[in-house]
N, C-alpha and C positions, 0 to 999 in steps of 0.2 A: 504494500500500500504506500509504501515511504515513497518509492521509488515513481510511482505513479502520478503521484503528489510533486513529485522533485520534475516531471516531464512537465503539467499540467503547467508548472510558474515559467518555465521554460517556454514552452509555446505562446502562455499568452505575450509575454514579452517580446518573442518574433512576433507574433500581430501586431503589436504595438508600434511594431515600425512603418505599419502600413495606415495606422489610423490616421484622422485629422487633426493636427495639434490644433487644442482653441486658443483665449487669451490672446489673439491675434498673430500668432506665430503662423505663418503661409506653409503649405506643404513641400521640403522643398527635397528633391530626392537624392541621397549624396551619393557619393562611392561604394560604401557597403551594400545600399539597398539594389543599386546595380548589379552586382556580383551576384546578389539572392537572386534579381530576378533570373540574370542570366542561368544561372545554376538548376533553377527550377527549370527555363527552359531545353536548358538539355539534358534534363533528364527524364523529362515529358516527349521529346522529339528527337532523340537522340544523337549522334553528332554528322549522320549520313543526311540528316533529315532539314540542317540546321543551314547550310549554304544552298539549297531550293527554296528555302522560308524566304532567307534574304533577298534571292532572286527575285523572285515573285514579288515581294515588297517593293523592293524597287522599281518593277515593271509598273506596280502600282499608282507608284507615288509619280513615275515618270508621266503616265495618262493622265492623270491626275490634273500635273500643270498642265500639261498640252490643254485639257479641257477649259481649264481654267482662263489661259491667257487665248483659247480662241472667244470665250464669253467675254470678257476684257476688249480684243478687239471689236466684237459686234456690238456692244455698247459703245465704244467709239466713235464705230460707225454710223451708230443710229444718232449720236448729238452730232453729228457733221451733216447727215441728212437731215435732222432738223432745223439747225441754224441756215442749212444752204436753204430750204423752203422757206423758211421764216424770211429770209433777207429778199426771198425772189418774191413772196406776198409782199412787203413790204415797197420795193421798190416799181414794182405793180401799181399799189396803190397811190405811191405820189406820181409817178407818172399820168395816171387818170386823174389825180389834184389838176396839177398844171394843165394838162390839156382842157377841162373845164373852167381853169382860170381863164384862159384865152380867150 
């Protein structure tokens, strides 16, 4: 029972690295908890498993932006289409001014 006792304070104190500090302290994640996470994951996916994760992530992350900065350009494009309309109504209408001042 001692012994179970002795795992049980052990455990929760590894949780504890994972919680949210309050009192205003931000979650910030150092060196150590790096290392766990990493450790957990290869032991979860083992080490054959573990340079296709990254691949694949990357491939991810890579679509990702491409998707990203094509949204980026068609908004853009869409305020250049609108200022180009706005200025060609615009100049439209003083046109038709002046020709009526006449």
């Amino acid at each position: 029972m001692k012994s179970f006792l002795s795992l049980w304070s052990k455990g929760t104190k590894f949780l504890y690295l994972f919680t949210v500090r309050k009192r205003g302290h931000s979650m910030n994640i150092g060196g150590w908890e790096y290392l766990i996470i990493f450790l957990i994951i290869l032991l979860l996916f083992g080490a054959k498993k573990i340079p296709d994760l990254a691949r694949g992530l990357g491939q991810g992350i890579q679509e990702f932006r491409k998707a990203s900065d094509e949204v980026k350009r068609e908004i853009e494009q869409g305020k250049k289409d609108a200022e180009e309309a706005a200025s060609a109504t615009s100049s439209t209408s003083n046109d038709e001014k002046t020709t009526s001042s006449s």
